[in-house]
C-alpha positions in Angstrom: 2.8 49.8 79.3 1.9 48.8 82.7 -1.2 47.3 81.2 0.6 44.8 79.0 -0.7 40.6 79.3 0.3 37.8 77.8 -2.0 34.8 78.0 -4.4 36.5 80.3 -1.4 37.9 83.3 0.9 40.6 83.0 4.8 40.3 83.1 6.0 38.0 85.4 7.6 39.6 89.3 4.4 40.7 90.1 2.9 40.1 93.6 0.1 37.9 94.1 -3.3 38.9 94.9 -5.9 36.4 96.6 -8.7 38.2 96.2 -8.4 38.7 92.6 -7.1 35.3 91.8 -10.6 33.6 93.8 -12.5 36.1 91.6 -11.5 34.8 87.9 -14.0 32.6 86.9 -11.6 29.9 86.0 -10.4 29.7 89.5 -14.4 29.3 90.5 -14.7 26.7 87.8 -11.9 24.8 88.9 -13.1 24.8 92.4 -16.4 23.6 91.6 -15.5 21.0 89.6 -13.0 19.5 92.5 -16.1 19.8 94.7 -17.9 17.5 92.6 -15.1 15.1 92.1 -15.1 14.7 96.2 -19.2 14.5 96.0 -18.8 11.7 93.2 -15.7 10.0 94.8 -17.2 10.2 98.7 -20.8 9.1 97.5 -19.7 5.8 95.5 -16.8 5.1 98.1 -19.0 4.9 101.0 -22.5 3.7 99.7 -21.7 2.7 96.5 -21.1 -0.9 97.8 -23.6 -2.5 99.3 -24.4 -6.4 100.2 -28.2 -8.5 100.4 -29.8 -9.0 104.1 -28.4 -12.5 104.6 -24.9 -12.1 102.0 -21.6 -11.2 103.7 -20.2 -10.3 100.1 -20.8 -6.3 98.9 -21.2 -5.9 95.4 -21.5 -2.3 93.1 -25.1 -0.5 93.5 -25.1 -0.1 89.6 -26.6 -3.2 88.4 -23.9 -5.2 89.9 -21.1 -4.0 87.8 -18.2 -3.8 89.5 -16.6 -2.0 86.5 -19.0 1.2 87.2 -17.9 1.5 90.7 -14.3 1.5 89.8 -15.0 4.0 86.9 -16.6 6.4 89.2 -13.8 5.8 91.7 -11.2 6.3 89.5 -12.9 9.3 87.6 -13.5 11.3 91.1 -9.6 10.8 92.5 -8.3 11.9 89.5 -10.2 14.5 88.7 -9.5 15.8 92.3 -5.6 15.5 91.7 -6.1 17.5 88.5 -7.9 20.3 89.8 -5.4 20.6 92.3 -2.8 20.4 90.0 -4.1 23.0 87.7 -5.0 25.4 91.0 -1.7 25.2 91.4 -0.5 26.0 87.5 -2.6 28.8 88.2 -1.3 30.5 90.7 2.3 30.5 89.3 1.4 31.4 86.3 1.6 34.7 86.6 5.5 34.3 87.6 6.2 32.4 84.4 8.6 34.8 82.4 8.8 32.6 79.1 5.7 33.3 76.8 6.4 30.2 75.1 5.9 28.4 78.4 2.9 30.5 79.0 1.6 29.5 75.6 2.3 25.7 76.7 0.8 26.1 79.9 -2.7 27.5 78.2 -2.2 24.9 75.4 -2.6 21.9 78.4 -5.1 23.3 79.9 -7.5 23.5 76.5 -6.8 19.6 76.4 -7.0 18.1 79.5 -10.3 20.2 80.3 -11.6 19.0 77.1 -10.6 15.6 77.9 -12.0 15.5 81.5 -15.5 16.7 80.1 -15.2 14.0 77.7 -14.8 11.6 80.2 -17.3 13.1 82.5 -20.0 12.5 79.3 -18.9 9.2 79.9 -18.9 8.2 83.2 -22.6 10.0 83.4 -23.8 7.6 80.7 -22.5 4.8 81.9 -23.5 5.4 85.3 -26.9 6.4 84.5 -27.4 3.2 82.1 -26.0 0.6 84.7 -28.5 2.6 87.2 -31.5 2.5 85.1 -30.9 -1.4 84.6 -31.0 -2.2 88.4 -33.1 -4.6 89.5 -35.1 -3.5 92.7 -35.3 -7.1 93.9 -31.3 -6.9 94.5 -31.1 -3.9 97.2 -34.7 -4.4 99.1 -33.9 -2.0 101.8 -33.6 0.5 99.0 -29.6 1.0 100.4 -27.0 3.9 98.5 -30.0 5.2 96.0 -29.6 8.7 97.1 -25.8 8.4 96.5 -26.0 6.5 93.4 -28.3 9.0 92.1 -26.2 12.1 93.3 -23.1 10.6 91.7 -24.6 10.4 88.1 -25.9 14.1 88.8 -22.9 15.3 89.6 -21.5 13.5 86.8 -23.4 15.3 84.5 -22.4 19.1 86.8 -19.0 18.1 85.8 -19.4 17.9 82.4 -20.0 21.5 82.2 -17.6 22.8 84.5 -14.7 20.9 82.4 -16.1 22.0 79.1 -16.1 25.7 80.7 -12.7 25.7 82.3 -11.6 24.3 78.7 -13.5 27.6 76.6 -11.5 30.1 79.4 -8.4 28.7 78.5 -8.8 28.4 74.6 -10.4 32.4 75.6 -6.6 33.4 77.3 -5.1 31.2 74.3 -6.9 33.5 71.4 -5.7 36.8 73.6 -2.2 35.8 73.9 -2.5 34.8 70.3 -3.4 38.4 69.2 -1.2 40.1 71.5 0.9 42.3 69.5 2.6 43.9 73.3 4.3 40.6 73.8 7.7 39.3 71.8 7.7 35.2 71.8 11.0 35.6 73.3 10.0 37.9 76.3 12.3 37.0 79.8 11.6 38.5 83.5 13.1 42.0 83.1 15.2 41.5 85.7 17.4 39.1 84.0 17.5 41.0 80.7 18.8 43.4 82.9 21.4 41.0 84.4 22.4 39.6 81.0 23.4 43.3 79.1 26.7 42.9 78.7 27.2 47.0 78.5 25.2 50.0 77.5 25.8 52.4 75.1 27.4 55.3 75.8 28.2 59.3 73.7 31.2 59.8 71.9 31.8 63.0 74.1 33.0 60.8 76.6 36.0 59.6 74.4 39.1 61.3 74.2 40.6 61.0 70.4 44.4 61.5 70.1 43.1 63.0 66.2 40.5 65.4 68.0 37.3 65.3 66.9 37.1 61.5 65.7 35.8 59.6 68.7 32.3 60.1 67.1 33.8 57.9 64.2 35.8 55.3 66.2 32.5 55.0 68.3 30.6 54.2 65.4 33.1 51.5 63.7 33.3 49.7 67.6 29.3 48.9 67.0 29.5 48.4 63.4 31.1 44.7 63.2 34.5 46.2 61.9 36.1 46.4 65.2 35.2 43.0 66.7 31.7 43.4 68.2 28.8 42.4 66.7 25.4 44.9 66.8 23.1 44.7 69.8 19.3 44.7 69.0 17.6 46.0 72.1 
């Protein structure tokens, strides 16, 4: 029974291991992909502006459009706050009792990584189309192209990454799923074990004033007829 999971991690109360959790591939996607939401956010943040020899005024490397500046922008923070996010989910999943919550948990994590690789498909598009139709004659001094171009590649990383931190989780979805160990109604142990009101006990313990029928009184105290109702355990 000790090997018992629900939704990829066994019953909740057990200690955390570091080494194992960097190990999952999950955890690996996850930091990859925030990686490449700092590359994309840094590159188009710093050099993704950029202004003509004799103009004071900056305007967005991609053909001018400030819109794909802001998209990439936006994209990388957020994507960066996700990751996190979910880094965290992660590590506390294992100390979620509730297999419904568990089931939840999984259940988010198949759409937003879905979402984010949509998103990602995108952002490389539209980043790669505004980038194709940039004129040379606006950015002589050939200024940002290295970032430009290292945002729409990493754009296109991330698509992947997403799309592969969203097959894991649909992967601990279908094993939680098929999990006949598991109850949907499984708590921490330790407050099952708070919440028993009693436990049973023999009738040899009972002292009958008829001799010999505290099997029988024992037996109508459990059976609904004398004011308790039947435990399932």
């Amino acid at each position: 029974m000790e090997g018992m999971q629900a939704y990829g991690a066994g019953k909740a109360g057990g200690a955390f291991d570091p080494v194992t959790f960097f190990q999952q591939p999950q955890t690996i996607l996850r930091i990859v992909s925030w990686l490449f939401s700092i590359v994309i956010f840094g590159c188009i943040a710093n050099e993704g502006y950029i202004n003509r020899p004799k103009e004071m005024e900056e305007y967005c490397i991609f053909n001018h459009n400030q819109n794909a500046c802001n998209y990439g922008v936006f994209m990388g923070s957020m994507a960066f706050l996700c990751c996190m996010a979910f880094l965290a989910l992660d590590v506390y999943f294992p100390q979620i009792s509730s297999v419904k919550d568990r089931k939840k948990a999984v259940l988010a994590d198949i759409g937003v990584s879905a979402f984010w690789s949509f998103m990602w498909f995108v952002g490389f598009c539209f980043l790669a189309n505004q980038w194709q139709v940039t004129k040379h004659e606006d950015n002589p001094l050939r200024e940002g192209g290295d970032a430009a171009r290292a945002a729409i590649t990493f754009s296109f990383f991330s698509i992947f990454t997403w799309a592969g931190q969203s097959f894991l989780a649909f992967q601990r979805y279908k094993l939680g799923a098929d999990s006949a160990l598991f109850s949907q109604e499984y708590m921490d142990p330790s407050q099952d074990a708070a919440g028993a009101p009693y436990t049973s006990f023999s009738g040899d313990d009972l002292e009958s004033p008829g001799g010999g029928g505290g099997q029988a009184n024992n037996d109508r105290a459990f059976d609904g007829t004398g004011g308790y109702q039947r435990q399932e355990y």
